[in-house]
Backbone of each chain as ProteinMPNN parsed JSONL, in Angstrom:
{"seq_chain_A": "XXXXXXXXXXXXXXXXXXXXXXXXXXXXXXXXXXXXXXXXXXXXXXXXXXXXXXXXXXXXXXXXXXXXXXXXXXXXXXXXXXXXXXXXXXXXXXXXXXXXXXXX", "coords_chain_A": {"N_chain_A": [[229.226, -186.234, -150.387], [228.809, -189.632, -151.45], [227.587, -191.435, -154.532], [226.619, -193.709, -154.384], [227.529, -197.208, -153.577], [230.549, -199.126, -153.776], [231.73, -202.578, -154.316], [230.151, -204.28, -153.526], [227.33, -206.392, -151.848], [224.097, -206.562, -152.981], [220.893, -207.638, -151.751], [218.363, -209.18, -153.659], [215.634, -209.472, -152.437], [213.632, -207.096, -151.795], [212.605, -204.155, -149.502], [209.338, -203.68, -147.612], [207.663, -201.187, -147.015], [204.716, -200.054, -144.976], [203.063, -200.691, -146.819], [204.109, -200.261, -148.636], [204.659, -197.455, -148.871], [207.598, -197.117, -148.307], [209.934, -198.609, -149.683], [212.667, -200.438, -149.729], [216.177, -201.697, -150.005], [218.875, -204.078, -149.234], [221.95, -203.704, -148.691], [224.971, -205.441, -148.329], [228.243, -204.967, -146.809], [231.731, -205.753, -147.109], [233.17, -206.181, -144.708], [230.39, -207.477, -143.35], [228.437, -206.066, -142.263], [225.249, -203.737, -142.677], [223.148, -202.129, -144.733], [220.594, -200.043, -145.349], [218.993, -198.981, -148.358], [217.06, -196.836, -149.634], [213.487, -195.79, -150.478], [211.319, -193.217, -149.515], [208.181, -192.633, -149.831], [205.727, -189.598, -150.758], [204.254, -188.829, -147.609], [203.329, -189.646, -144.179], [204.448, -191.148, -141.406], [205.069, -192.933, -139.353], [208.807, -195.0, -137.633], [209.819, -197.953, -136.059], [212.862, -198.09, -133.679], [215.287, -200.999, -133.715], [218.442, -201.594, -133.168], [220.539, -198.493, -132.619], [219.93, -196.122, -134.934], [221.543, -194.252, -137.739], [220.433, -192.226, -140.051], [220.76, -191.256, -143.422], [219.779, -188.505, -145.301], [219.558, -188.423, -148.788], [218.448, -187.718, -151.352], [215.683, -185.421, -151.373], [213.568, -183.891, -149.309], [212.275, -183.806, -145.589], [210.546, -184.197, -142.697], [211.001, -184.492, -139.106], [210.305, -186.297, -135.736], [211.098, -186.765, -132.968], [211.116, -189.695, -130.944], [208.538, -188.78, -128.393], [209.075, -186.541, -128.365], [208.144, -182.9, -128.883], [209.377, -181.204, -131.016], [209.588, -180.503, -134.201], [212.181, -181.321, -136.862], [213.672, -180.373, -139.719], [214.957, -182.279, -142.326], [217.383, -182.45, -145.144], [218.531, -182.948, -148.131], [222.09, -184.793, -147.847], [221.946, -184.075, -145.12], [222.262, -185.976, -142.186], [220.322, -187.785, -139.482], [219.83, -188.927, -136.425], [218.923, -191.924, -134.357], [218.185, -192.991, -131.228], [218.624, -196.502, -129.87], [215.594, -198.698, -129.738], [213.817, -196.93, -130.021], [211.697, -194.89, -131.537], [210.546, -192.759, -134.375], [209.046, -189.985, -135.961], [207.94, -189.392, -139.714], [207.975, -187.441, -142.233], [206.747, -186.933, -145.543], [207.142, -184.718, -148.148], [208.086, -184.447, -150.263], [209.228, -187.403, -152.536], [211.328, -188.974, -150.478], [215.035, -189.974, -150.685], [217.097, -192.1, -148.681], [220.014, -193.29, -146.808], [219.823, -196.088, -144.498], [221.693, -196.266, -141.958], [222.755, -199.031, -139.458], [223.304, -199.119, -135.695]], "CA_chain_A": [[228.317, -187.368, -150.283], [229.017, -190.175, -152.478], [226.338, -191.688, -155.202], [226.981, -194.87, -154.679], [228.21, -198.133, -152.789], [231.08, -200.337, -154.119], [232.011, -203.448, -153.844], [229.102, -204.773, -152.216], [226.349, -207.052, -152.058], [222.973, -206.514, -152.44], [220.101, -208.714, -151.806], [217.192, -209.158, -154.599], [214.337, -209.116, -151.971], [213.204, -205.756, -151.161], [211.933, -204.478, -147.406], [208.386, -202.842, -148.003], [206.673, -200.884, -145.467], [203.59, -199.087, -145.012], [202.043, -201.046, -147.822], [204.853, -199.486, -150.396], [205.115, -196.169, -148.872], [208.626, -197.011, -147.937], [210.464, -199.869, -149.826], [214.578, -200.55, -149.421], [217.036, -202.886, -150.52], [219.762, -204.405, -148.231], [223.352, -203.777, -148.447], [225.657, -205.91, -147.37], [229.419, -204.969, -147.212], [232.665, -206.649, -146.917], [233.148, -205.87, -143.218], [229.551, -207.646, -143.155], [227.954, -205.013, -141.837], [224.734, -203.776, -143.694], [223.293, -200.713, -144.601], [219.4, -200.097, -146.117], [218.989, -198.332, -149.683], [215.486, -197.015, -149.555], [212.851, -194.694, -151.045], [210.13, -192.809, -148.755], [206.929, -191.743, -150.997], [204.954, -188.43, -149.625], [203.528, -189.541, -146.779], [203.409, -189.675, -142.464], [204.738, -192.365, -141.056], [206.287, -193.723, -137.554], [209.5, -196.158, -137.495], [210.581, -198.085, -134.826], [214.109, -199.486, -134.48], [215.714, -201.75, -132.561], [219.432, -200.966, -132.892], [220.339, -197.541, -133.181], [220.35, -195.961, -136.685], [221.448, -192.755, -138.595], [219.527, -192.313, -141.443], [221.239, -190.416, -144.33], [219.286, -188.094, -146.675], [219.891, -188.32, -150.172], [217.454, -186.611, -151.832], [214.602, -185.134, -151.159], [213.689, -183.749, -148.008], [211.913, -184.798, -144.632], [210.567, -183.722, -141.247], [211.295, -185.981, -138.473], [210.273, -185.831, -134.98], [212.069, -188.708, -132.237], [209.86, -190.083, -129.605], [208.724, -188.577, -126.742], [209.669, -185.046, -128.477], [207.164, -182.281, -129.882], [209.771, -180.26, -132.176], [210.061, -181.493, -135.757], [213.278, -180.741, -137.301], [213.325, -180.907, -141.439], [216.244, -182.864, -142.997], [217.247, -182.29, -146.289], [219.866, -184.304, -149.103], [223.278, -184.17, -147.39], [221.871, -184.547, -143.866], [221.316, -186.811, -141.224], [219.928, -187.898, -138.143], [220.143, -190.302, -135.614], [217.747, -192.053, -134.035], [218.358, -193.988, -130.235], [218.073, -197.807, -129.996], [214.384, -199.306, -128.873], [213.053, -195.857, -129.992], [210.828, -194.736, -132.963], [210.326, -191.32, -135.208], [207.622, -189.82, -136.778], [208.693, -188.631, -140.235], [206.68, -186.537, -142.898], [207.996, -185.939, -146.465], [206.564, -183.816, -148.884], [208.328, -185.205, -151.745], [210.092, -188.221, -152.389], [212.861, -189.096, -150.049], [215.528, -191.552, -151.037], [218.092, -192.904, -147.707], [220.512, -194.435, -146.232], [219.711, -196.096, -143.045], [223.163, -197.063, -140.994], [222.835, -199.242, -138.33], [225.238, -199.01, -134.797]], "C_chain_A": [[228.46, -188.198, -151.554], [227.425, -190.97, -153.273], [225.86, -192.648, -155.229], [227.955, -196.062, -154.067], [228.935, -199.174, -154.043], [231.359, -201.101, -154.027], [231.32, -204.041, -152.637], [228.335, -205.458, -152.35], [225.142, -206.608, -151.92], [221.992, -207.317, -152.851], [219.062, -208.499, -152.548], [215.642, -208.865, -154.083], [214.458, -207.856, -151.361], [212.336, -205.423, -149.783], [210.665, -203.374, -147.918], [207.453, -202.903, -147.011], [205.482, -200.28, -145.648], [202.843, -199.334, -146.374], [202.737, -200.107, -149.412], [205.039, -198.063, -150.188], [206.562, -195.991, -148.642], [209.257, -198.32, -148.766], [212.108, -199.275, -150.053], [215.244, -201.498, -149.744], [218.357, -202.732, -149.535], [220.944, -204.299, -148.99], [224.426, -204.207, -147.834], [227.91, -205.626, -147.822], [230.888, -206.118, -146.798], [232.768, -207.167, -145.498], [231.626, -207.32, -142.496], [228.577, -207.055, -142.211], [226.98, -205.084, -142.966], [223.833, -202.567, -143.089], [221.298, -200.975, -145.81], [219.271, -199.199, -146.798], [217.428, -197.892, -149.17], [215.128, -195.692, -150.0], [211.602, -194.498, -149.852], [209.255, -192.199, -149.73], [206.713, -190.452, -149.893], [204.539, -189.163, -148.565], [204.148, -188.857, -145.567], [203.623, -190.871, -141.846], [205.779, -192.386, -139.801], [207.391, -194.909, -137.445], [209.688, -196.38, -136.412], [211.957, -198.199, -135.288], [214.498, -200.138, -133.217], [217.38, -201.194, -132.194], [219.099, -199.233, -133.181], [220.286, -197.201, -134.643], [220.455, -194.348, -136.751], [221.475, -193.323, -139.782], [220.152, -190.427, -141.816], [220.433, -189.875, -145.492], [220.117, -188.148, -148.116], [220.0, -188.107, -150.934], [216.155, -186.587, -151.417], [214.582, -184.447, -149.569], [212.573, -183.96, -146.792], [211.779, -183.968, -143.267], [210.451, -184.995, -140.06], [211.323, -185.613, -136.844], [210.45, -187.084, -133.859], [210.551, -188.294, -131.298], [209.764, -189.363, -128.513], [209.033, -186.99, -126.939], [208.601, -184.108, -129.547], [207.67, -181.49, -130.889], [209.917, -181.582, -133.347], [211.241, -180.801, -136.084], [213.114, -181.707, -139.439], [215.396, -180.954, -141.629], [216.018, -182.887, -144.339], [219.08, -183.163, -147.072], [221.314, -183.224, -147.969], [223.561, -184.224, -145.812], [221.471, -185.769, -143.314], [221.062, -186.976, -139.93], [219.989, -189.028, -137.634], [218.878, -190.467, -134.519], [218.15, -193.208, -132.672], [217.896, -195.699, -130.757], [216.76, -198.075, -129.186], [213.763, -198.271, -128.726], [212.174, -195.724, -131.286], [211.301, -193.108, -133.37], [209.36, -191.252, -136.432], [208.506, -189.133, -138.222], [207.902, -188.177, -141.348], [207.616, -186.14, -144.266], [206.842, -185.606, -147.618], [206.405, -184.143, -150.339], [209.092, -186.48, -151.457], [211.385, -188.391, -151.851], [213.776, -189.961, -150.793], [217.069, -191.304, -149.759], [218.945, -193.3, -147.544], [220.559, -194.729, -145.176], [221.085, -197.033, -143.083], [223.022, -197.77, -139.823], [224.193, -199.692, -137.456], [225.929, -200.766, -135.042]], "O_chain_A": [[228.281, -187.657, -152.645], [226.363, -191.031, -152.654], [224.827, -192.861, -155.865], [229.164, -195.834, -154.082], [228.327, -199.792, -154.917], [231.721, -200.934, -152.862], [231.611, -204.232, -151.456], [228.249, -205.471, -153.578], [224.855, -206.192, -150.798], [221.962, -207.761, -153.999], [218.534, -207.437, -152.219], [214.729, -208.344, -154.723], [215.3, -207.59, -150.504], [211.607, -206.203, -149.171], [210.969, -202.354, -148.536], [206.799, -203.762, -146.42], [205.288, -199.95, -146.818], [202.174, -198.48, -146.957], [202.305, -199.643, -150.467], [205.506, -197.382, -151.101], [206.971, -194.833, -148.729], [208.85, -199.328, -148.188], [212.553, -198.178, -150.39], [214.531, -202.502, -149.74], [218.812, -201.66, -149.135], [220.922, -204.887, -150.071], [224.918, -203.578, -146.898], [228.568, -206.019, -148.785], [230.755, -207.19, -146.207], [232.512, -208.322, -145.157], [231.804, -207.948, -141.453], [227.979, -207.769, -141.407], [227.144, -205.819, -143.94], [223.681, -202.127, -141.949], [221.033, -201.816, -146.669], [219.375, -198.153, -146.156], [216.762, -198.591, -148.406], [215.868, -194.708, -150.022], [211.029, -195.472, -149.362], [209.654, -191.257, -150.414], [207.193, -190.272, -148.773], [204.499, -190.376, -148.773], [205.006, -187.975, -145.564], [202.673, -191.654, -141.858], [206.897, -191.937, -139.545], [206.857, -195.97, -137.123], [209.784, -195.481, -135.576], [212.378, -198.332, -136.437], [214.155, -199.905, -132.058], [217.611, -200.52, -131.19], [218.086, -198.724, -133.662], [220.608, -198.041, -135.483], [219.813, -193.486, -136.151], [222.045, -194.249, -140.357], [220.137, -189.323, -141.272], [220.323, -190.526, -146.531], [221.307, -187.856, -148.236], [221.041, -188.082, -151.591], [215.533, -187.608, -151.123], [215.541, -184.541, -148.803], [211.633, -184.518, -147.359], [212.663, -183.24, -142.815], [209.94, -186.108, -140.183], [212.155, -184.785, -136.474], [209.937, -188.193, -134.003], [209.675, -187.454, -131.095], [210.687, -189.243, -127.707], [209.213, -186.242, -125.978], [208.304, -184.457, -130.69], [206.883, -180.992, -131.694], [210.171, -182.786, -133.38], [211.382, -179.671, -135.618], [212.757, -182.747, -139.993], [216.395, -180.294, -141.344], [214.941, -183.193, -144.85], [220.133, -183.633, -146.641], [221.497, -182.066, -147.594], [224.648, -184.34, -145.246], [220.588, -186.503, -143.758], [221.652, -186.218, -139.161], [220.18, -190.068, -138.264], [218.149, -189.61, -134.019], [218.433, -194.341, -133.062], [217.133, -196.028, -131.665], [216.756, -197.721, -128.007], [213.098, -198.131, -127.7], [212.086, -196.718, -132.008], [212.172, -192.443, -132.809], [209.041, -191.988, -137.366], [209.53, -188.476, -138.032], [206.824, -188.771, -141.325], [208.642, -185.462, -144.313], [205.828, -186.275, -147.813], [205.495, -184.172, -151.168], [209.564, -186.687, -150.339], [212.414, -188.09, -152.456], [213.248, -190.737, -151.589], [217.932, -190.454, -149.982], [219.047, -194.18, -148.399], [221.211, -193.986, -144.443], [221.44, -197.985, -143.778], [223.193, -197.015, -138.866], [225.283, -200.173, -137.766], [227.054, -201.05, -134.63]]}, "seq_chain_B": "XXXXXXXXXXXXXXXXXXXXXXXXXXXXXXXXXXXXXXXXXXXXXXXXXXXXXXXXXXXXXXXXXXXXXXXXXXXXXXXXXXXXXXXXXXXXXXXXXXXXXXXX", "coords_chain_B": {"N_chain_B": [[218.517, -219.956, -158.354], [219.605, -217.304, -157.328], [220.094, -215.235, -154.133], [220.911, -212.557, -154.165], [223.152, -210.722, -155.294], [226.558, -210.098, -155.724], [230.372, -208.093, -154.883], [229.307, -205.933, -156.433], [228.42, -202.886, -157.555], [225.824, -200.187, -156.28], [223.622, -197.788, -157.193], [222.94, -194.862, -155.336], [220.755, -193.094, -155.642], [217.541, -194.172, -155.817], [215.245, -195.396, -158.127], [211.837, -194.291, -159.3], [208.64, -195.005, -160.507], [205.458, -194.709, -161.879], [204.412, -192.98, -159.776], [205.265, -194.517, -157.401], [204.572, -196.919, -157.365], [205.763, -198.375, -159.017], [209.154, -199.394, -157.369], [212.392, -199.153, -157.863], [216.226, -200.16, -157.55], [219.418, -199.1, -158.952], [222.153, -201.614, -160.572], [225.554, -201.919, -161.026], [227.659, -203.531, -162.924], [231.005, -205.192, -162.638], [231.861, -205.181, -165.173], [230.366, -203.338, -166.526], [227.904, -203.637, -167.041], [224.389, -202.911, -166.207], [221.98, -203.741, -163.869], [218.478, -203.797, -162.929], [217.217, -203.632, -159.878], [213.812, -204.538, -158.42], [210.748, -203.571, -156.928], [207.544, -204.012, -157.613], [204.356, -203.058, -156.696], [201.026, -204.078, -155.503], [199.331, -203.6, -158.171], [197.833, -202.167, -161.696], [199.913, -201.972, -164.605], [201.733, -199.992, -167.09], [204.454, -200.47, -169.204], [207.038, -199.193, -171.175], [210.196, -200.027, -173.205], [213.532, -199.692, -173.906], [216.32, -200.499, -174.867], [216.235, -203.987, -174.987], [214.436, -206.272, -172.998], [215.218, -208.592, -170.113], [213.086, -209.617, -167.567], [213.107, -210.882, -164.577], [211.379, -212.642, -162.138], [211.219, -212.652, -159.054], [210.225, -212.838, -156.546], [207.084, -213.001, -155.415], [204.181, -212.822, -158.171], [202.858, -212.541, -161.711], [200.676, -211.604, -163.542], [201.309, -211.258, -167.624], [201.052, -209.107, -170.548], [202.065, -208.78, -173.774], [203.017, -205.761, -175.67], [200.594, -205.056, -178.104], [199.281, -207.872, -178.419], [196.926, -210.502, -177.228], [196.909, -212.604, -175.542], [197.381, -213.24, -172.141], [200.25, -213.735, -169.923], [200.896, -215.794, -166.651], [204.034, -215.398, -164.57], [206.037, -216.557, -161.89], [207.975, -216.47, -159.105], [211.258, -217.108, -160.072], [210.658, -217.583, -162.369], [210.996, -215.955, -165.831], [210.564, -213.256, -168.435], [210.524, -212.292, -171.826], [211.323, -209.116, -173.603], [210.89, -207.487, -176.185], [212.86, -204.642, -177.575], [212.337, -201.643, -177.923], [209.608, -201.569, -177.422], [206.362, -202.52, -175.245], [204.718, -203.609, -172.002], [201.727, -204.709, -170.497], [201.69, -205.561, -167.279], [200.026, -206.608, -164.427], [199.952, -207.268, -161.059], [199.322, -208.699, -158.371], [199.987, -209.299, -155.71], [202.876, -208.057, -154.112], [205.539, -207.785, -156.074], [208.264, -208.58, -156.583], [211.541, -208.175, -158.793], [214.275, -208.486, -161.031], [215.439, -207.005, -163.418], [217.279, -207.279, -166.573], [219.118, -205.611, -168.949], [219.459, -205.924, -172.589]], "CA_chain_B": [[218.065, -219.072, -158.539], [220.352, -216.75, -156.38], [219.276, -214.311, -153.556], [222.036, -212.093, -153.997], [224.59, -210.072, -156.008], [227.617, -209.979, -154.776], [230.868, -207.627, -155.93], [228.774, -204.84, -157.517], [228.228, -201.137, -157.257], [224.614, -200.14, -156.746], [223.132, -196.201, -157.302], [221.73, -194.407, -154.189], [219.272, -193.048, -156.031], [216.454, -194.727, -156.482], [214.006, -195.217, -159.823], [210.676, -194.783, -158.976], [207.907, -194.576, -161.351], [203.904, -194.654, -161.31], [204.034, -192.521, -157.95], [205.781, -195.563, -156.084], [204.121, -198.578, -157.734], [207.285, -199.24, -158.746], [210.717, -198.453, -157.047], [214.007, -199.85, -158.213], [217.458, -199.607, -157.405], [220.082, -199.772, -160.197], [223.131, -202.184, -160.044], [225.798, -202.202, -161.576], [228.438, -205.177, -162.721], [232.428, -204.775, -162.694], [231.847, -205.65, -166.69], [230.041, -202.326, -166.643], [226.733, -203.48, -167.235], [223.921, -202.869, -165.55], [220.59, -204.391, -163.814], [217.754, -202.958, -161.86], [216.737, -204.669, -158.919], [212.903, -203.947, -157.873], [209.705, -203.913, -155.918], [206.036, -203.774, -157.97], [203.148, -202.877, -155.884], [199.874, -204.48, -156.472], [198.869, -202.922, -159.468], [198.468, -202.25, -163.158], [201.071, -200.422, -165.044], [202.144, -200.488, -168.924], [206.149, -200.134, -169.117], [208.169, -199.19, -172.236], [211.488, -200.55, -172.873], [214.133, -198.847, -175.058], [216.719, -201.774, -175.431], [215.343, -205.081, -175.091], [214.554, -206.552, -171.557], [214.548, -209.629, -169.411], [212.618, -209.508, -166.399], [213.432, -211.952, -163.718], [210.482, -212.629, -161.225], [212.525, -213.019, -157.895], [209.301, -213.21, -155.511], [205.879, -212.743, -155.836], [203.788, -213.161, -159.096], [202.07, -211.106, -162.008], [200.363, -211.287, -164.972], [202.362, -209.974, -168.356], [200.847, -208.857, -172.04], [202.906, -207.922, -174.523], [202.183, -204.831, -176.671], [199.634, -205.702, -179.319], [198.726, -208.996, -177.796], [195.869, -210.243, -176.319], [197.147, -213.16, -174.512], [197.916, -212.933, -170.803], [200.946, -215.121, -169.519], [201.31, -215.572, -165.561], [204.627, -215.319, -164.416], [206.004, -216.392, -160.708], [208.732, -216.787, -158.779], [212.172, -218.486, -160.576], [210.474, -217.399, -163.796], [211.386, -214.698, -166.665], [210.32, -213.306, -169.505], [211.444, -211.351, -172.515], [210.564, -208.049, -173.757], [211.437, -206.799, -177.219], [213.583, -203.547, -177.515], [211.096, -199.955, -178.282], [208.414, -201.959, -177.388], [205.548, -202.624, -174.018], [204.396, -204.73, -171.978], [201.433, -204.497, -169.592], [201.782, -205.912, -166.137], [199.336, -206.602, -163.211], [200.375, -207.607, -159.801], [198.341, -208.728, -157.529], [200.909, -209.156, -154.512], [203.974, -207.374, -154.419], [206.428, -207.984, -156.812], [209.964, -208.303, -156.792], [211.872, -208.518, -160.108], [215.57, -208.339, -161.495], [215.793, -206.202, -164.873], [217.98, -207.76, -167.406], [218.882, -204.984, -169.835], [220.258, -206.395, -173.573]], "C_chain_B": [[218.645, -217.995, -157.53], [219.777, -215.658, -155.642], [220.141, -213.086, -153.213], [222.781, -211.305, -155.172], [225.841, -209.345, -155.398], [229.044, -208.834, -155.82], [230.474, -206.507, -156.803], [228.972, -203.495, -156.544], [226.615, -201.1, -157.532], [224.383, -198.469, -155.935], [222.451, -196.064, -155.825], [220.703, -194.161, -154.139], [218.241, -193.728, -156.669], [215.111, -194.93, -157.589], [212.61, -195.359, -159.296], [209.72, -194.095, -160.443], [206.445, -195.066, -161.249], [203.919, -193.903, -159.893], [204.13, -193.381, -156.725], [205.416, -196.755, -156.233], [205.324, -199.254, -157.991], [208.306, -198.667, -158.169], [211.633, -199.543, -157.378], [215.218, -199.426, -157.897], [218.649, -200.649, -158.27], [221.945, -200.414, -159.577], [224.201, -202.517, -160.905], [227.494, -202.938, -161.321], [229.62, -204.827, -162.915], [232.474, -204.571, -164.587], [230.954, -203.839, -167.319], [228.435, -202.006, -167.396], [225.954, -203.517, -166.052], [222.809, -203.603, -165.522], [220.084, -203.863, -163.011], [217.119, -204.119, -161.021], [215.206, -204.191, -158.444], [211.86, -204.522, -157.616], [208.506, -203.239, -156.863], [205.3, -203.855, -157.15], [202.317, -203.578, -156.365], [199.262, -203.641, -157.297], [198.724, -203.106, -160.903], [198.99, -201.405, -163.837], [200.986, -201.578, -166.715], [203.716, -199.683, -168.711], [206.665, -200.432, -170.754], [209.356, -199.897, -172.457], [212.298, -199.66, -174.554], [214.812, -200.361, -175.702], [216.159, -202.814, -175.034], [215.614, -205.843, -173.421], [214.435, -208.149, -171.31], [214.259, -209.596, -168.122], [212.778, -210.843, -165.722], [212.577, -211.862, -162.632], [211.23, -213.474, -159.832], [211.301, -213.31, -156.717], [208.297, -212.667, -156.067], [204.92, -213.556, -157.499], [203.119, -212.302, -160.25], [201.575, -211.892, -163.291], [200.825, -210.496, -166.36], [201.129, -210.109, -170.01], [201.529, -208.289, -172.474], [202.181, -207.18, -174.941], [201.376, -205.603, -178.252], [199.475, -207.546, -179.272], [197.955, -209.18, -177.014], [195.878, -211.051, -175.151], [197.73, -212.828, -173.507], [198.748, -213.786, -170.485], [201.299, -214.73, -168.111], [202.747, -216.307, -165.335], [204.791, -215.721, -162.898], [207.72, -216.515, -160.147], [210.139, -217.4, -159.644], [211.858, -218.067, -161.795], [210.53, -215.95, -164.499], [210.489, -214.595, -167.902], [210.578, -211.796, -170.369], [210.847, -210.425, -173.102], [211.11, -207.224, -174.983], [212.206, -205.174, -177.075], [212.254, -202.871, -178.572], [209.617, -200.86, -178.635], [207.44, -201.815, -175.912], [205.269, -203.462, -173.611], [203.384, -204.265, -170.808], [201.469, -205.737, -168.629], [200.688, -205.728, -165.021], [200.018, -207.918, -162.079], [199.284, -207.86, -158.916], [198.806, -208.987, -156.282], [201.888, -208.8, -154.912], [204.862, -207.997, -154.915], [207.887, -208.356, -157.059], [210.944, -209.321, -157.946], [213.744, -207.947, -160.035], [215.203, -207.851, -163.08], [216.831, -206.577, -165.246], [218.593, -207.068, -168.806], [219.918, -205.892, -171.322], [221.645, -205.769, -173.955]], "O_chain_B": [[217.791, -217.829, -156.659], [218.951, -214.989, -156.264], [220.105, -212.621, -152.074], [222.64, -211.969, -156.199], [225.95, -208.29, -154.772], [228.943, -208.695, -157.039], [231.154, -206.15, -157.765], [229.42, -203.231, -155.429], [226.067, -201.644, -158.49], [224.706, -198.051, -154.823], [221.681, -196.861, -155.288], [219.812, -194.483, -153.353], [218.101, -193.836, -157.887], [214.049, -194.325, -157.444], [212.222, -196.449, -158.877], [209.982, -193.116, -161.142], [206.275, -195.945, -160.404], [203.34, -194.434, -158.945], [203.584, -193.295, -155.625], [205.762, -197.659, -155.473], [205.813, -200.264, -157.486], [208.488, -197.464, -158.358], [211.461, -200.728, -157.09], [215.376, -198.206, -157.945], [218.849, -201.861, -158.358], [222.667, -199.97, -158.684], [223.945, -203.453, -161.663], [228.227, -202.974, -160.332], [229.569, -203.797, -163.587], [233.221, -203.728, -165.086], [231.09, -203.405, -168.463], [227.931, -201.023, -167.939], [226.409, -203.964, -164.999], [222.38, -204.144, -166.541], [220.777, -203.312, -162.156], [216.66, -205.195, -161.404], [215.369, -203.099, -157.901], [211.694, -205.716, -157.866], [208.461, -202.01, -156.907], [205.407, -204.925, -156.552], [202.458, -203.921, -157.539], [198.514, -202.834, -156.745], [199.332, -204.026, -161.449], [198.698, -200.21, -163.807], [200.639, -202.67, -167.165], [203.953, -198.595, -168.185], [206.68, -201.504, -171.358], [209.522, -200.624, -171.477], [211.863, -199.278, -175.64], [214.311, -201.111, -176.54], [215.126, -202.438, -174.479], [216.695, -205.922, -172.837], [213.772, -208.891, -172.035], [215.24, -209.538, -167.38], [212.565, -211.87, -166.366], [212.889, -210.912, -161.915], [211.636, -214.634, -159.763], [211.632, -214.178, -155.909], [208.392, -211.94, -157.056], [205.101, -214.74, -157.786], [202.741, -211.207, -159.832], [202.248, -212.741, -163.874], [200.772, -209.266, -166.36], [200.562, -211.147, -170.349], [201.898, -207.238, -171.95], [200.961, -207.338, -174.897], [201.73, -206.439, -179.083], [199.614, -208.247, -180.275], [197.875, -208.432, -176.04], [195.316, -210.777, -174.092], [198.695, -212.081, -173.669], [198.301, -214.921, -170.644], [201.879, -213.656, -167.95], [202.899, -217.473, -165.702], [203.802, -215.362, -162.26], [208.597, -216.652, -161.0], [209.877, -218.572, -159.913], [212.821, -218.119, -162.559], [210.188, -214.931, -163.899], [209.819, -215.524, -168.353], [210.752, -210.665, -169.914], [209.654, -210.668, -173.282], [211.805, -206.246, -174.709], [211.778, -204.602, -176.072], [211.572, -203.334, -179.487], [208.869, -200.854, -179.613], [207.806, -200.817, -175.292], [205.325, -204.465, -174.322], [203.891, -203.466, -170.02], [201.298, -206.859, -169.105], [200.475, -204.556, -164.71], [200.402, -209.064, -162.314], [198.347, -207.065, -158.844], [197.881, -208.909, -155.474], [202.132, -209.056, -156.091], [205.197, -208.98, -154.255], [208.333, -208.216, -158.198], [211.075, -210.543, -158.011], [214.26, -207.219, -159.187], [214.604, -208.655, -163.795], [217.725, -206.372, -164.425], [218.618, -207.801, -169.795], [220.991, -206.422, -171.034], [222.314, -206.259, -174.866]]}, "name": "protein", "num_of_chains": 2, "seq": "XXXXXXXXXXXXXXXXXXXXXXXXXXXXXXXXXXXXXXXXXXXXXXXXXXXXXXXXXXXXXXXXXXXXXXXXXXXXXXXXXXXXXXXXXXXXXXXXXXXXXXXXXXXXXXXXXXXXXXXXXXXXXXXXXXXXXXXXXXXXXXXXXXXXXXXXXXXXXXXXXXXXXXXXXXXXXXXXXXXXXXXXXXXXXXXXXXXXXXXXXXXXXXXX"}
């Protein structure tokens, strides 16, 4: 797992959710494609998305349970998960996460 | 006033400090310097600095005191200001923040 994106752009405004329990910074690469940096505080919280996304742990670790489904499964640095398009996930972290969401 | 950095390398992991008031993510320049890009919560914090800073107010607005000063100077958008090296500065926010770190 690398530490770090090169050769890339990223944008100065930050994406802040849940009133700061979640804020992210955009990545945009050559390809123009783009990819979200982001920190999760402790907390419980539900995303939607629209496209699909896999979301890459980083550090920290994370329980995360998709829509429509009663198991939680805990993700930890190194993993990730994927999440359907026009779906949500509940996700629960203990300690500070930090991300990378990929979208398809 | 650009909305952008283009060409760089920026850390996965993210800087957070006060318990999420602030989060930053660090960026750095082919020249091999660096800048932190980040998101202040509404709040008040007091921030150190080792080498000497310029803060770049990229959205939002805040209130700044230097250490051992009593005057308050508001800061917004488009506007900076400078921060002696092994010195402080307190900061209040009153909408969320978003700043560029300028290290000397």
């Amino acid at each position: 797992m690398t530490t770090q994106f090169d050769n890339v752009t990223v944008l100065k405004q930050g994406n802040v959710y849940f009133d700061g329990k979640c804020v992210s910074h955009t990545v945009v690469f050559a390809d123009g494609s783009k990819k979200t940096l982001g920190v999760i505080l402790p907390s419980s919280l539900t995303f939607s998305t629209g496209v699909a996304e896999i979301m890459d742990v980083t550090s920290g670790s994370c329980r995360v349970r998709q829509k429509d489904q009663q198991a939680w499964t805990t993700y930890s640095s190194g993993e990730s998960f994927e999440v359907p398009a026009n779906s949500s996930f509940d996700i629960e972290t203990l300690e500070t996460l930090n991300y990378v969401c990929n979208y398809a």
